[in-house]
Backbone bond lengths (Angstrom), bond angles and torsions (degrees), N, CA, C in turn:
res aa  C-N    CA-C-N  psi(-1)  N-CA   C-N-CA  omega(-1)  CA-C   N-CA-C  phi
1 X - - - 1.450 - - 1.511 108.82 -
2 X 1.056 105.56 142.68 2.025 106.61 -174.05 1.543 103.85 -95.11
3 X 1.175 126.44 168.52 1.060 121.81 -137.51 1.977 79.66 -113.14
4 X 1.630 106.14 159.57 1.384 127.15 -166.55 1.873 90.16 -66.44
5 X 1.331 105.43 147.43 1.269 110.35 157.18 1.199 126.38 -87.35
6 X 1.756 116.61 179.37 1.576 109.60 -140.08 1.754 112.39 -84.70
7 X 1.661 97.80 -25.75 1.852 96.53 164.90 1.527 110.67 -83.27
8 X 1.199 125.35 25.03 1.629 112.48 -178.18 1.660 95.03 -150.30
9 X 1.089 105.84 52.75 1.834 107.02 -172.68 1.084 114.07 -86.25
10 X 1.755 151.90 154.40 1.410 133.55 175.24 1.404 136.61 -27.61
11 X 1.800 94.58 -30.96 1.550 100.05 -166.91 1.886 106.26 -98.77
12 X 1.231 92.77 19.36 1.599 102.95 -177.11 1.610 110.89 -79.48
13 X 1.392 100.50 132.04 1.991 103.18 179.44 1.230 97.02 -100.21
14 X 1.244 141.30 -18.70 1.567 130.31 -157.58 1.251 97.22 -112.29
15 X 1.754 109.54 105.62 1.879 95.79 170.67 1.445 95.16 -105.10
16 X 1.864 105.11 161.87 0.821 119.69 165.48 1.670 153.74 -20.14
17 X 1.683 132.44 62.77 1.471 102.05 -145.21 1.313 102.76 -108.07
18 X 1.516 104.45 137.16 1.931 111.10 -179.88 1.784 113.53 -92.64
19 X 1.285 116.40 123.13 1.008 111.42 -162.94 1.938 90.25 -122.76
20 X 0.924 123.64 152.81 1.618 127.26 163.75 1.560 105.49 -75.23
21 X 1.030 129.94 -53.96 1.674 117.10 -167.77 1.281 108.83 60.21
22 X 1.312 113.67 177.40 1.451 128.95 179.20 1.744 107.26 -102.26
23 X 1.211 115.48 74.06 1.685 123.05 152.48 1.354 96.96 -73.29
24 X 1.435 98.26 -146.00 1.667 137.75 -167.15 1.372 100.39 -48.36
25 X 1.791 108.74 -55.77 1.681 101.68 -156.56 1.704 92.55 -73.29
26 X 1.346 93.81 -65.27 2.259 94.93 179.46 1.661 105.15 -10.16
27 X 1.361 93.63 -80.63 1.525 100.73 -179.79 1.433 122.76 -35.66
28 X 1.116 99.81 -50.10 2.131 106.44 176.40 1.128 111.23 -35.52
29 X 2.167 93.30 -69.98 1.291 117.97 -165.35 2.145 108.78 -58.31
30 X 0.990 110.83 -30.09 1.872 117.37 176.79 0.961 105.34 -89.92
31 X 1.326 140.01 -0.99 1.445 126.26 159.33 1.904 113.47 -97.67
32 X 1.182 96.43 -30.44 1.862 100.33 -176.83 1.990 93.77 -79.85
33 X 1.377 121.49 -32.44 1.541 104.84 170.74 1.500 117.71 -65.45
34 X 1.213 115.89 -35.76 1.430 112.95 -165.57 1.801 100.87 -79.91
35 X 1.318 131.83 -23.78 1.178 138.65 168.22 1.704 104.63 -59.40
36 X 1.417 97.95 -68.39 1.833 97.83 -178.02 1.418 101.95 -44.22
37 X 1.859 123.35 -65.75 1.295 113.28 -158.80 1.515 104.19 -73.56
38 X 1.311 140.85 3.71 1.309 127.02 144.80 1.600 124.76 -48.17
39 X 1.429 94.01 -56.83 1.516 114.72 -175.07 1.512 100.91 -25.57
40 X 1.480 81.86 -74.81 1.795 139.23 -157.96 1.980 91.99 -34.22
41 X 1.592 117.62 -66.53 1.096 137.52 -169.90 1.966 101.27 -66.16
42 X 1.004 113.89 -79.53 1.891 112.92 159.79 1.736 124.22 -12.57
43 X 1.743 90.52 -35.45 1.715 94.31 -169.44 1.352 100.18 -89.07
44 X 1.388 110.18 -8.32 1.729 112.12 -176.49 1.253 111.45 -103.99
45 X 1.298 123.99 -31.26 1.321 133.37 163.50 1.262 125.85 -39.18
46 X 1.295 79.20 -62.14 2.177 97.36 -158.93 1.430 92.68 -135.76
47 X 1.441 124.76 72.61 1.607 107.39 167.03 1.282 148.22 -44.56
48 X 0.676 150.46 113.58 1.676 139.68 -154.61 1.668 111.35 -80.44
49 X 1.112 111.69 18.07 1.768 136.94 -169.83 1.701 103.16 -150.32
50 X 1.556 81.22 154.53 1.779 82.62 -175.53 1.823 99.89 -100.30
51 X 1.635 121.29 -10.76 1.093 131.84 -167.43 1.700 109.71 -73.10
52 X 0.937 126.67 92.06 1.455 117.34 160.89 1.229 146.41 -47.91
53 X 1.368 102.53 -6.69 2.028 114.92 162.03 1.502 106.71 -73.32
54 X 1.774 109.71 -44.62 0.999 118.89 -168.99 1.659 110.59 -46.87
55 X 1.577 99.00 -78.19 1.621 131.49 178.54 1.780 89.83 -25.04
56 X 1.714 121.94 -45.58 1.634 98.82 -160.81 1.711 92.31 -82.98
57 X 1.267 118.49 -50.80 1.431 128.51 -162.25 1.942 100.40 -47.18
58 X 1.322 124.39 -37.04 1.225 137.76 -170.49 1.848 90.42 -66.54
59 X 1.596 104.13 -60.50 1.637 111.97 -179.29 1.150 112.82 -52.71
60 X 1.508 138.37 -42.58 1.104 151.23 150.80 1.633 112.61 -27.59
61 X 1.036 110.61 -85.99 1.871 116.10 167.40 1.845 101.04 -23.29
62 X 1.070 121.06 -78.84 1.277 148.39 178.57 1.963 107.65 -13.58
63 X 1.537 85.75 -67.42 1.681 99.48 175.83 1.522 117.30 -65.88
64 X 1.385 124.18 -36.32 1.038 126.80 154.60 1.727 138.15 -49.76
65 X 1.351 108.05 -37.74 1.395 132.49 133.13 1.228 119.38 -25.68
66 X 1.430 120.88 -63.26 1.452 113.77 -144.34 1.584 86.96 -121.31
67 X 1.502 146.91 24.20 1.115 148.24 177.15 1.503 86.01 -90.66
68 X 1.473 133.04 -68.67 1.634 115.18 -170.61 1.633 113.98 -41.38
69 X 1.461 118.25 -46.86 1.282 120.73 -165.52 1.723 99.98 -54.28
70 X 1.577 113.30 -39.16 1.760 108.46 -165.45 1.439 90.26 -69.60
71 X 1.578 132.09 -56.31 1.328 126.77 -151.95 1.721 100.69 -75.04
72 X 1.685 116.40 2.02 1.291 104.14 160.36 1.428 119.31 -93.35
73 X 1.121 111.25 -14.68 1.724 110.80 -163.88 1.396 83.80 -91.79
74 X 1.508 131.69 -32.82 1.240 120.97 -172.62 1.692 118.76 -51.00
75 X 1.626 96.27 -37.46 1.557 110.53 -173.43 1.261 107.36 -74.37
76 X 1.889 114.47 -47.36 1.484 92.13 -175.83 1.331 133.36 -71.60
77 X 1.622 116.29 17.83 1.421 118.37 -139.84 1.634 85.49 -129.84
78 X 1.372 114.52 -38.45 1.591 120.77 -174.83 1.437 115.93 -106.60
79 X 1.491 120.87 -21.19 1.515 115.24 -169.05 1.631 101.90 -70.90
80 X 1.420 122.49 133.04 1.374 131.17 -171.23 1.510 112.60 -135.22
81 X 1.697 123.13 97.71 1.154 136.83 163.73 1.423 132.43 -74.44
82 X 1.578 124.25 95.96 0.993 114.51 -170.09 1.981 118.27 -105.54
83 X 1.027 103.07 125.57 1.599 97.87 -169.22 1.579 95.98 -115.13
84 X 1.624 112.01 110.72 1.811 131.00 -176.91 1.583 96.13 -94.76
85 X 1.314 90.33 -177.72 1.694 93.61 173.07 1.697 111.78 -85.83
86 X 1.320 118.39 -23.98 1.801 110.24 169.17 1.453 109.65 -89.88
87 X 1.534 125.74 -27.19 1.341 135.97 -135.55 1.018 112.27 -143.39
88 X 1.955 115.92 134.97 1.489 109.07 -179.16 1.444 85.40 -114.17
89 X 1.204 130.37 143.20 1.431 132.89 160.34 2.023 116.34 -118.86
90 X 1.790 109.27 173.63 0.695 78.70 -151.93 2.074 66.19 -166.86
91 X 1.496 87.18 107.94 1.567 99.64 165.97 1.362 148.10 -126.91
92 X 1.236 125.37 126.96 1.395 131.00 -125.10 1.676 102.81 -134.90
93 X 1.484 109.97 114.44 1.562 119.82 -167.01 1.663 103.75 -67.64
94 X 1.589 120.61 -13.27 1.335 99.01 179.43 1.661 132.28 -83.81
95 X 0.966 136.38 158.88 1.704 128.97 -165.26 1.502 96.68 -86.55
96 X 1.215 137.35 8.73 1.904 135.89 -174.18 1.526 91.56 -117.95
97 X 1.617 114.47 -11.88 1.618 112.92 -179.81 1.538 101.45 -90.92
98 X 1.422 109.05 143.85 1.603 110.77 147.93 1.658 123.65 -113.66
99 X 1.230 129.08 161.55 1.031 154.64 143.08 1.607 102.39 -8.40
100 X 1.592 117.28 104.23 1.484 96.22 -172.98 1.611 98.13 -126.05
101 X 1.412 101.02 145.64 1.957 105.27 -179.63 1.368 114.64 -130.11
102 X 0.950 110.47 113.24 1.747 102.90 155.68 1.608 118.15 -128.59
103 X 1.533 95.96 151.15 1.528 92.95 -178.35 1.661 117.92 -101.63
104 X 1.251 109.89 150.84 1.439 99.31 -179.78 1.239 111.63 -56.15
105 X 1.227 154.91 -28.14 1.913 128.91 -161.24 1.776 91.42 -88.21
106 X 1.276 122.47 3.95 1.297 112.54 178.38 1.572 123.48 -115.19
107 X 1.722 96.83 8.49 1.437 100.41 172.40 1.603 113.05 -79.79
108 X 1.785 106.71 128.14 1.473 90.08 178.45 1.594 118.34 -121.51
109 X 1.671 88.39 16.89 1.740 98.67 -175.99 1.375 100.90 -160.28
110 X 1.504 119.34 139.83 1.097 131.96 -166.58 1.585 103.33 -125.90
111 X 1.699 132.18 102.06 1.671 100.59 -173.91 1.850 85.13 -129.83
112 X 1.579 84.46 -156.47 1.610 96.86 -150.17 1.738 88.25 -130.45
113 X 1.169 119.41 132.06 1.426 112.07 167.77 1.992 115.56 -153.03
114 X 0.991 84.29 116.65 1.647 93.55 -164.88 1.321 122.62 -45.23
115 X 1.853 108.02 -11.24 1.601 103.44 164.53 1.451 115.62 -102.43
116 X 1.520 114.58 -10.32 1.471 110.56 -178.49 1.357 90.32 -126.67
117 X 1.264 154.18 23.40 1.323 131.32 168.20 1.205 123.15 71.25
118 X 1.330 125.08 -149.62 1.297 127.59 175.36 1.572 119.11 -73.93
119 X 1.698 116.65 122.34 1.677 109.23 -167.35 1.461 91.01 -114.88
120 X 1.224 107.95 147.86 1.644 122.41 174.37 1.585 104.22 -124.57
121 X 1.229 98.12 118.44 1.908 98.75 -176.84 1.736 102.93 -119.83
122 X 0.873 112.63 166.09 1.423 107.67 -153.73 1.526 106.17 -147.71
123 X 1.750 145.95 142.82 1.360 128.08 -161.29 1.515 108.36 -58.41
124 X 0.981 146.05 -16.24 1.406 128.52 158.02 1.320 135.37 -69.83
125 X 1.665 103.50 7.37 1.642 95.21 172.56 1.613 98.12 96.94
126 X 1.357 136.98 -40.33 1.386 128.30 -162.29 1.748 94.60 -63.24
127 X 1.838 104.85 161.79 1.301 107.50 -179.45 1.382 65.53 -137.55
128 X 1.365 89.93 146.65 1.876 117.63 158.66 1.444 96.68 -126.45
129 X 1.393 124.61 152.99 1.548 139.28 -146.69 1.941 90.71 -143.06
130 X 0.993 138.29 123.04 1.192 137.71 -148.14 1.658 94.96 -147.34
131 X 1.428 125.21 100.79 1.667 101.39 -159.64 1.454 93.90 -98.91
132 X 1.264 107.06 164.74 1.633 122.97 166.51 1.699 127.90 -61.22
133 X 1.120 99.59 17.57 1.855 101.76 -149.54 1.951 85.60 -114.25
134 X 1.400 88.90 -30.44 1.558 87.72 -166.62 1.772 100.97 -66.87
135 X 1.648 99.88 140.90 1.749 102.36 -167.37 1.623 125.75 -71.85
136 X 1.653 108.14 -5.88 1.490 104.93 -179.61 1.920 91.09 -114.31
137 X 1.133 120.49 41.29 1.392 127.94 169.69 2.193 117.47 -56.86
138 X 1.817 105.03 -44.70 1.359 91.60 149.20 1.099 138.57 -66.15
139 X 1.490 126.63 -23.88 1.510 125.35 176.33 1.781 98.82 -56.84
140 X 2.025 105.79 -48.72 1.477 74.81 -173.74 1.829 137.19 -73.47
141 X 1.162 78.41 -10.83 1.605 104.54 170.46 1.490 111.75 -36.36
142 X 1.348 99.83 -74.69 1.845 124.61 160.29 1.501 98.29 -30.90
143 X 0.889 114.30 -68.78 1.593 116.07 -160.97 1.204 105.81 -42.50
144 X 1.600 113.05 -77.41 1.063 132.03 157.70 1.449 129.33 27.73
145 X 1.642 98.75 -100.61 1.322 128.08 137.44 1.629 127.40 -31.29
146 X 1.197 105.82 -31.03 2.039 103.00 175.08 1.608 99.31 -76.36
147 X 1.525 98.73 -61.31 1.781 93.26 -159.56 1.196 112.56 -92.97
148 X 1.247 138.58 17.64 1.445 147.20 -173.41 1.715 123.42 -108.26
149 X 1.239 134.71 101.09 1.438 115.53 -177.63 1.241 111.05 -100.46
150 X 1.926 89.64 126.49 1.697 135.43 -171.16 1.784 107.02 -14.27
151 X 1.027 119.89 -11.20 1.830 123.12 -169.83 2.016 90.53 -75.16
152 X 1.750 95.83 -55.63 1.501 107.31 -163.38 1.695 104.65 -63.86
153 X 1.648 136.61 -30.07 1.040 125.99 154.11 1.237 127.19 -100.40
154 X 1.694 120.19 43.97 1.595 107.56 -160.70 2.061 98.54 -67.69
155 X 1.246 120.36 -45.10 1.336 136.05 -166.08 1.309 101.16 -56.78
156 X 1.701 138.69 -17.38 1.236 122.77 -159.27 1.575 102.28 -114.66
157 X 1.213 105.56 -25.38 1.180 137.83 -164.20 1.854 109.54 -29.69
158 X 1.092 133.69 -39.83 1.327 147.35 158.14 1.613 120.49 -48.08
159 X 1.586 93.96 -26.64 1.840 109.53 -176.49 1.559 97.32 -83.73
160 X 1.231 149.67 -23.46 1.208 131.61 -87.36 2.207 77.12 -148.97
161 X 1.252 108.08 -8.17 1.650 114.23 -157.46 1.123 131.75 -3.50
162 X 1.919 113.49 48.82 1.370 111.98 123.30 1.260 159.75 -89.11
163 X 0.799 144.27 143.86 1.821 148.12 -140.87 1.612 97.15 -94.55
164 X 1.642 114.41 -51.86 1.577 122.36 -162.26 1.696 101.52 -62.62
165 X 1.200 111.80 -30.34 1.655 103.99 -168.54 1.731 104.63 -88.65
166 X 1.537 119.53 -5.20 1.780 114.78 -173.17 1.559 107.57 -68.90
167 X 1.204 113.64 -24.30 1.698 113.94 -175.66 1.832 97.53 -88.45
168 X 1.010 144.59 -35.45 1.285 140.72 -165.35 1.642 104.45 -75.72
């Protein structure tokens, strides 16, 4: 195992925490709700039909619509990545989610997957899902690359844009 780098050293209190915030997707996701719940409110108002099954069944469509947007703002607002000096954790606002940990000397695969991003699986089988969206995503990159030997990310290794680890 290679030894911790110099901002994340044993005697370090501040680990790393990845939070989503409101960038690009936030923003997306709060602009496509406030459109639906425009809609949404207009179609109840002032129906554009005189049928009242319609007006709910239309509202109906509507909520269904705009249920991904809440369970997205939910994520970017609650999902909480914490990377310690033994421990990556990894906390998740839904009640079907648990509490997920792995420690670095037990990561033994590092992959790449275009709907969850970067996965770290570890000899017990746990996968932690680490997405790209989150804004200190090169630090973990760095990390990565410090405490990890090149076997456990050989496959990602191109994602990862360092030069010193392509010959090893």
């Amino acid at each position: 195992m290679k030894s911790a780098p110099a901002d994340l050293t044993p005697d370090s209190e501040e680990p790393l925490v990845l939070r989503h915030g409101f960038g690009r997707i936030g923003c997306l996701a709060v602009l496509c709700g406030i459109v639906i719940i425009g809609i949404f409110l207009i179609s109840l108002a002032a129906p554009p039909w005189g049928d009242r099954g319609q007006t709910i069944g239309f509202s109906v469509c509507l909520g269904i619509f705009f249920l991904p947007i809440v369970i997205g703002l939910l994520e970017i607002k609650f999902v909480r990545v914490t990377i310690a000096d033994q421990v990556i954790t990894a906390e998740m606002p839904w009640p079907w989610s648990r509490r997920k940990t792995v420690r670095w000397d037990e990561i033994v695969k590092v992959s790449y997957s275009i709907s969850e991003s970067f996965v770290f699986k570890d000899s017990r089988g746990t996968r932690l899902p680490i997405s790209e969206h989150f804004a200190e995503i090169e630090q973990v990159k760095t990390l990565l690359t410090e405490r990890l030997e090149p076997h456990v990310y050989k496959g990602i290794r191109h994602l990862l844009n360092t030069d010193k680890k392509a010959g090893a």
